[in-house]
Each structure stands twice: as C-alpha cells, then as structure tokens.
C-alpha positions as CSV (number, residue, x, y, z in Angstrom):
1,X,92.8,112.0,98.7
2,X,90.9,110.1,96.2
3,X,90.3,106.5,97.4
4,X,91.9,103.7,96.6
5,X,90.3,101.3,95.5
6,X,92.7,98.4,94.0
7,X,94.0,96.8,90.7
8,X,89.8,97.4,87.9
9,X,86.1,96.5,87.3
10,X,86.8,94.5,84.2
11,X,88.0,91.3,82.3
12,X,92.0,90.9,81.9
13,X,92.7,88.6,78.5
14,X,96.1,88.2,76.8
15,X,95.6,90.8,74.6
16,X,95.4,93.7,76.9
17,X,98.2,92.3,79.0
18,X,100.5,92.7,75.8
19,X,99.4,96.1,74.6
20,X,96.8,99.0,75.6
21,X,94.5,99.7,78.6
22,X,91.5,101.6,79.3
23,X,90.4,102.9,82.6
24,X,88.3,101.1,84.9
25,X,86.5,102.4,88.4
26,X,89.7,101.8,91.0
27,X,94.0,96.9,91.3
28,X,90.5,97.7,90.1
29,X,88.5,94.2,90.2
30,X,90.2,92.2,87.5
31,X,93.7,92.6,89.4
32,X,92.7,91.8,92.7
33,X,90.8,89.0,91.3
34,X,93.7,87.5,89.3
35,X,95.8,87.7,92.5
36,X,93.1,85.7,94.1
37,X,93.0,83.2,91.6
38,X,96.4,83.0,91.5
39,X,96.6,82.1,95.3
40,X,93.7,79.9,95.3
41,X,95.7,77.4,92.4
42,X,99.0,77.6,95.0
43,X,96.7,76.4,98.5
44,X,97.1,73.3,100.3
45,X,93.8,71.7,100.6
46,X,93.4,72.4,104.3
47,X,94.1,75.7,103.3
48,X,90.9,75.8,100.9
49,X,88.6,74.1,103.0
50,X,89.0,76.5,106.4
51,X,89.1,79.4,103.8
52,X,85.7,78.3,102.2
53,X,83.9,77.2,105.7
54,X,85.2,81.2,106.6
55,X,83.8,82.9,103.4
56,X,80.0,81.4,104.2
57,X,79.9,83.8,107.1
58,X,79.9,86.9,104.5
59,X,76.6,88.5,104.0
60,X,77.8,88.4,99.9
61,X,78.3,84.7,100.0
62,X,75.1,83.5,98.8
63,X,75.1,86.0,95.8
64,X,79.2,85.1,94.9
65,X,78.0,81.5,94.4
66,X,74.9,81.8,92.9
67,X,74.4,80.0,89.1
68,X,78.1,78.1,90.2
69,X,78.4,74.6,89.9
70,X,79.2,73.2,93.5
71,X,82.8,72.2,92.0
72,X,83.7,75.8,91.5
73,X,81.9,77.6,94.5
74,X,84.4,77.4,96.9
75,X,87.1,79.1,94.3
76,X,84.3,81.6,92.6
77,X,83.5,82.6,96.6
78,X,86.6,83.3,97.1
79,X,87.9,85.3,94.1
80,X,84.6,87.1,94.4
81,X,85.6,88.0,98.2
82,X,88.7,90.0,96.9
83,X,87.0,92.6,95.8
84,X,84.5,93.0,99.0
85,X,86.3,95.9,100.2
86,X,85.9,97.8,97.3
87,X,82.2,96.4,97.1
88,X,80.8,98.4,100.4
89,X,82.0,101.7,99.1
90,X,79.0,101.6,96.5
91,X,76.8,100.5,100.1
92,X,76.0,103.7,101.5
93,X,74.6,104.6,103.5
94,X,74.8,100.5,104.3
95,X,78.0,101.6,105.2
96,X,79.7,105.0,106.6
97,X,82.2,106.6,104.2
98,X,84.6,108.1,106.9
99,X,86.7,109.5,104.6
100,X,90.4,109.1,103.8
101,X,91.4,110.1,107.4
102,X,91.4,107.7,110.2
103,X,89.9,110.1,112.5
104,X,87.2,108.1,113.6
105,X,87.2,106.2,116.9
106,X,86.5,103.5,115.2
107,X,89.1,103.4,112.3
108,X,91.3,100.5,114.0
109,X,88.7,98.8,115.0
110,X,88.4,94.9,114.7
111,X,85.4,93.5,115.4
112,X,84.2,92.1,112.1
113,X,80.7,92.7,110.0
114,X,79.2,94.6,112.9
115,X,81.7,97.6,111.6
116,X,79.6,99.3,108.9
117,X,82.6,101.8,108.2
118,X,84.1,101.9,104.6
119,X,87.9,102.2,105.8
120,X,89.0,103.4,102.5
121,X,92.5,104.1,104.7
122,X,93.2,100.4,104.9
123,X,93.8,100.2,101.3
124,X,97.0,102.1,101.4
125,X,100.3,103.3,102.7
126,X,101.6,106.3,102.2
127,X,105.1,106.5,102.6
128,X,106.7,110.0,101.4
129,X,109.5,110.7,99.2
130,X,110.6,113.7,97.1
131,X,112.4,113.8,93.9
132,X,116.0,115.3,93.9
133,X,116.0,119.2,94.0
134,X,112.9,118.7,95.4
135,X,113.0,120.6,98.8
136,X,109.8,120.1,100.5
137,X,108.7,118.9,104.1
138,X,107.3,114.8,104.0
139,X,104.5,114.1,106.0
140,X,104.6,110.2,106.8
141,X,101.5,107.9,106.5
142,X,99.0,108.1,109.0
143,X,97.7,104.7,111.0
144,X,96.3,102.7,110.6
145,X,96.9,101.9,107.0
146,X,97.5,99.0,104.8
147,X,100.4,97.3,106.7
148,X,99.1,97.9,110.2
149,X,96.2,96.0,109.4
150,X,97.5,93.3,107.7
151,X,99.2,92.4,110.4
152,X,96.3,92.3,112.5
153,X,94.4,90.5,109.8
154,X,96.9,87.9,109.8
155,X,97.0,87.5,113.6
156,X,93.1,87.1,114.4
157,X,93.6,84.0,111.4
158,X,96.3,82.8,113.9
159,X,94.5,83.4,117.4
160,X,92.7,80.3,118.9
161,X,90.2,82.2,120.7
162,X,88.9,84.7,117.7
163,X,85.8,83.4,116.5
164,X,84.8,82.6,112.7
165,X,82.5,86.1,112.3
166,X,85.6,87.9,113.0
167,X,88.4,85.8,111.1
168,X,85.9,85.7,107.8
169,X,86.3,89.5,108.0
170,X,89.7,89.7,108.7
171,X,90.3,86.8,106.1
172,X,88.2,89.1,102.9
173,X,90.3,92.3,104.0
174,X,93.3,90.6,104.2
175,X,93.1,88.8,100.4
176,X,91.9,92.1,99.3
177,X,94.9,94.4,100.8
178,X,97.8,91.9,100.2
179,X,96.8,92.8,96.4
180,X,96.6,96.2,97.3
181,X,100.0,96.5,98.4
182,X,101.6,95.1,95.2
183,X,100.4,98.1,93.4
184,X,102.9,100.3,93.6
185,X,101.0,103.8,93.7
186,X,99.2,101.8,96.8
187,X,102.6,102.4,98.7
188,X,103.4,106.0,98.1
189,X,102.8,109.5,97.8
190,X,105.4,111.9,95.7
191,X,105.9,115.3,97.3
192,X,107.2,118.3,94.9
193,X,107.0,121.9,95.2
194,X,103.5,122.0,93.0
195,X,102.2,118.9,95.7
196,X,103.8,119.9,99.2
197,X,100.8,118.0,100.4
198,X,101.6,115.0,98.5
199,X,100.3,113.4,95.2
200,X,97.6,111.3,97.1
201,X,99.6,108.3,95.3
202,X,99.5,109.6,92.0
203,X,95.9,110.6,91.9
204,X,96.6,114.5,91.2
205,X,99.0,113.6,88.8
206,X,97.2,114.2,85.7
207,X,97.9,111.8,82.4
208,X,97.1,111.3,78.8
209,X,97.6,108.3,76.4
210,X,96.1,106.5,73.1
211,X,94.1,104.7,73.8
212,X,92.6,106.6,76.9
213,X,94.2,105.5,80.4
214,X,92.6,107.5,82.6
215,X,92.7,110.9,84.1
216,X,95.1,110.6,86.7
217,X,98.3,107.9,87.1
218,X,96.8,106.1,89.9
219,X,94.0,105.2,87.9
220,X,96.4,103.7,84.8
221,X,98.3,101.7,87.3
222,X,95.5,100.1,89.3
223,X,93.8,98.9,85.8
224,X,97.0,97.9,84.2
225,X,95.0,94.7,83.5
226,X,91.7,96.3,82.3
227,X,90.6,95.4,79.1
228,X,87.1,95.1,78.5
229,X,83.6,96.8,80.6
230,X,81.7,93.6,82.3
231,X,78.9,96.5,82.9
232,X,79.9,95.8,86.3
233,X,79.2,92.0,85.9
234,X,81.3,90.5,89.0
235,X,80.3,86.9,87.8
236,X,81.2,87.5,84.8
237,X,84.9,89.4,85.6
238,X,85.7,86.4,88.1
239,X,84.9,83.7,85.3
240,X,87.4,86.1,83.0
241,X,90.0,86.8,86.2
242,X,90.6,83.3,86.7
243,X,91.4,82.3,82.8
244,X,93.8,85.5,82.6
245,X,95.3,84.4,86.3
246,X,95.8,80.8,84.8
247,X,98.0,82.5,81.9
248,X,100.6,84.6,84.1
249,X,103.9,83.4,85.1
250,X,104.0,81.6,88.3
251,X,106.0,83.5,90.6
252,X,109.0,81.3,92.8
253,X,111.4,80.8,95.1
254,X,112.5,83.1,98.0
255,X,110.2,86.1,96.7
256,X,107.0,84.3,95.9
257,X,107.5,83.1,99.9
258,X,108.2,86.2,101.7
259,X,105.8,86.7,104.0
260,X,107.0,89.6,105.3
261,X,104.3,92.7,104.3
262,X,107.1,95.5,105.4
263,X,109.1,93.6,102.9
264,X,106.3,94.0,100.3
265,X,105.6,97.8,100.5
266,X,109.3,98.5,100.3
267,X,109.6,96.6,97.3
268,X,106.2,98.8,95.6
269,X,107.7,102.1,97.2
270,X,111.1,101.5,95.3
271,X,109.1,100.2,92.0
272,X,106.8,103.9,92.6
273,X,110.1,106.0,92.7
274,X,112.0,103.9,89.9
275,X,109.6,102.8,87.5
276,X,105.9,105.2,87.9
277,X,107.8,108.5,88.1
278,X,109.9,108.0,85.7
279,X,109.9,110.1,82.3
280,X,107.7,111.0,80.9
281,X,106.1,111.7,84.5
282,X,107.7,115.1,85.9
283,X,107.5,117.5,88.4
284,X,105.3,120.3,87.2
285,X,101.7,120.6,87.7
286,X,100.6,119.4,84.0
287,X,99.3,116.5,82.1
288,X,101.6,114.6,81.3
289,X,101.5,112.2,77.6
290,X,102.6,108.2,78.2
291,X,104.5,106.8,75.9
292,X,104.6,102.8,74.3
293,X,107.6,102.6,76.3
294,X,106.3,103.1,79.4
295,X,103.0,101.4,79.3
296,X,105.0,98.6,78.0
297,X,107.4,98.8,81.0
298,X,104.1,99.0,83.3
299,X,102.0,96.1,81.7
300,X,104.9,93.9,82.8
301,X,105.3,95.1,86.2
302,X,101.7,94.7,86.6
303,X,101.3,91.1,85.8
304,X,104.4,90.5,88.2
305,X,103.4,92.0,91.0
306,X,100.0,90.3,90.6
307,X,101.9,86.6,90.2
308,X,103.6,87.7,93.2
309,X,100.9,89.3,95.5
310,X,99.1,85.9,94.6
311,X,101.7,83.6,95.6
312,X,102.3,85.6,98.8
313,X,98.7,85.2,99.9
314,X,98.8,81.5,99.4
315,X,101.8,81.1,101.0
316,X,100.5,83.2,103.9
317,X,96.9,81.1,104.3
318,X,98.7,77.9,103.6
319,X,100.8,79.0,107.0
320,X,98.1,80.5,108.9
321,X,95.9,77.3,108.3
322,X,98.0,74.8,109.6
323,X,97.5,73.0,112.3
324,X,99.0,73.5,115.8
325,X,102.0,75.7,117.1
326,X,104.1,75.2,113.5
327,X,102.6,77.6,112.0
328,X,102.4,80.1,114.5
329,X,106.4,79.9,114.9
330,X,106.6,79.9,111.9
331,X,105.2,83.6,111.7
332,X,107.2,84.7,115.1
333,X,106.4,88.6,116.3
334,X,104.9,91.0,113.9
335,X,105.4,94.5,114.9
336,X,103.8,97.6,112.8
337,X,106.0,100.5,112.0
C-alpha cells in the first residue's frame, strides 16, 4: 500500500477552498495543520498550558518555534507537531520504515521517542467494503491501526503514572491521527473484481482532472485544501494553516463533542462509500476524469471534516487535561475493535 500520509504540504486560502486543487506530497500538511489550529482556538487554558509543557519534550520543538514571537510559540509548537508523524518518514534511516504491515515486534509498541519506527500503519484503518455485484472476499484491517492507537494515545494522556517523554509522544501522534481519521479514504479500502486485494484506500485508483489532482484518488482527497507549494516551508504553511483554519465554519453541538473515535471512522467509512466512490469513480481498472461537480461536493466535505476533526481534538484534550477523577469518568472504558 502506498502510505498514508494525511490531509498536504501546502498553504490552504479561500480561494482554493472554493474552487481547484493541486496535488501535494500526502490530510497532507495544510489539513492536518488546520485541524490543529482549529482545536488549539476551542482549548481551555489548562488545556494549552499542559499541551505546551508536553510539546518541549519533542526533539522538533526548538526548530517549530524558532523566529516566533513568545505570544505565538505555544500555538506555532503545536500546529507544527501535527504533522510530526508525517515528518520522520523523510528521517531515514533516523528512523526505520517498516513498511505498511505491522509485522514487526515492535509495531504496538508504546514507549515514546526511543521507538525510531515510522509506523506508517497508525495512520489508517482499513475497513473493507465491496460495491454491489461486486462478489469478492474482504480482508479486514489489520492491528494495530488508526483506532487502536488512538485509544491508547488517549489513555497514557489519562494515566497518572505515564511520564511526560511518553505522553508528549502519545500527545503528537494522537493530534496527528484524529485528523487522519476525518479523511475519509483514511478509513477504507474498496474491493472489486479488478482490486480483490483492496484499493489501498484509493491509492490504485487512478484519476485525472483540470487543473491536475493527482495521480491516484487518495492523493486528491488528502490535499483537498492544497493550494499553493511552500517549497516545503513548514513555518511558512503553519502561519498560512492557521489564517485558513480561522475562516472555516466552526463545527457544534453533539457532533463537534463526540469523542467517540469508533464513532469517527464510521462516519469517514460511510462518507468513502457515499460520496468518494461515487460517479464518476467506477469499478474498472482505468483512469477515471473528475468532474466540477464532484470536486465541488469534495471541497466541502473537506473543510467539514477538518472543522470537525478539530473540534473533536479540543474537546478530547480539554477532557483528558482536567484535573482529577472527572475527566477520567468522563471517558469510562475504551475497548478497540
């Protein structure tokens, strides 16, 4: 499978979010930091201040802040830290590309920045589905994947006796995947009788479009708010992330406070089967042409899910970060499927 990297490396401005795209390296950066602006603006201040003390244990931080004025650090740290994951894929051999299989011994490992694997399998979930008249075999996702270990993200923030090398970890991969999970095409793979194995989340589904999208539709959905090259300027596309964030709906009420990341990768899954492979996508093995009307249709899911993702991870830190037994019953049990 072709990794997953989550929503692009570039600037997202009004203009783009109302009309074209163009491709980006893999939520690519701008999305996922959007989504962490967004959630940043929606934290409680207690919520900020153990976020920030937890990002200065990241070997990145002193290069996420450097040039900011001190009244912007602790946000800039943190929409910078969204896109760490992504970051140590470009670190070998820093760090171990293991591939898109969790075979190694160490792929459900927790022990924070001691593990030097990439874990490109934490990004997604799989989770199988085959058109109608589609007779083929599903192979589920394998574990760990993107909901397994958000769940134990979000419990070593809750545990008393984990220590702050290990929840600053936890804490970047867990802002990073909650973004990834709003992607639809993060949530999915298609199976048809040209993919028995699977579409790899639309990554071997091959597209065209004016003006170019990308290759393949995973790559037009993760940089659904790409709009401009920063020359891989991460200063420069946090400065840009945060003025786009500041211009998307605010996401409310019961959805914006589910908590629930089951809940979330249903909610992509059903968006992947209604609204990504829908027409003009088909069945065959061929490139297929977008139209308006369905870039149109995706630009808006984009910037929702994005609102949303952000809310969610506020609400979620604003939880884990209070103080005493509240917040942990307020979480209760989390089981992984």
């Amino acid at each position: 499978m072709n990794f997953k990297v989550s929503f692009a490396h570039a600037l997202a401005v009004t203009a783009l979010l109302l009309g074209s795209v163009s491709a980006g390296q893999a939520w690519h950066a701008t999305g996922h930091m959007m989504t962490a602006a967004v959630a940043w603006d929606q934290m409680t201040p207690a919520a900020r201040k153990r976020v920030a003390e937890l990002l200065k244990k990241n070997p990145d931080f002193d290069t996420w802040v450097q040039g900011v004025p001190d009244a912007d650090k602790d946000k800039t740290a943190f929409v910078r830290a969204s896109i760490w994951p992504d970051v140590i894929k470009r670190r070998a051999p820093e760090y171990t590309d293991d591939g898109e299989d969790p075979t190694d011994p160490n792929a459900d490992a927790n022990v924070g920045y001691s593990d030097k694997l990439m874990h490109k399998y934490w990004h997604y979930i799989d989770l199988p589905f085959a058109p109608p008249k589609q007779k083929v075999k599903l192979i589920p996702p394998k574990n760990p994947n993107a909901e397994t270990r958000i769940n134990k993200h979000r419990d070593t923030l809750l545990a008393p006796g984990a220590g702050d090398d290990l929840k600053s970890y936890d804490l970047v991969w867990l802002i990073h995947i909650v973004g990834d999970v709003h992607q639809p095409l993060h949530a999915t793979s298609r199976f048809t009788k040209a993919r028995p194995q699977g579409d790899d989340g639309g990554n071997k589904v091959k597209i065209k479009c004016m003006p170019s999208c990308g290759s393949n539709l995973h790559t037009f959905w993760d940089g659904l708010v790409d709009s401009l090259e920063v020359q891989n300027d991460d200063a420069a596309t946090a400065q840009a992330a945060i003025g786009a964030a500041a211009k998307l709906k605010k996401a409310t009420g019961a959805a914006a406070a589910n908590t629930d990341p089951h809940a979330w990768i249903a909610e992509s899954f059903q968006i992947a089967k209604t609204s990504v492979y829908r027409s003009p996508i088909g069945t065959a093995n061929q490139t297929f042409t977008l139209t308006a009307a369905y870039k149109k249709n995706a630009m808006k899911i984009g910037r929702d899910r994005i609102a949303l993702a952000g809310a969610r991870l506020a609400k979620l830190l604003n939880d884990a970060f209070k103080v005493g037994p509240v917040a942990r019953a307020h979480f209760g049990p989390y089981a992984s499927r």
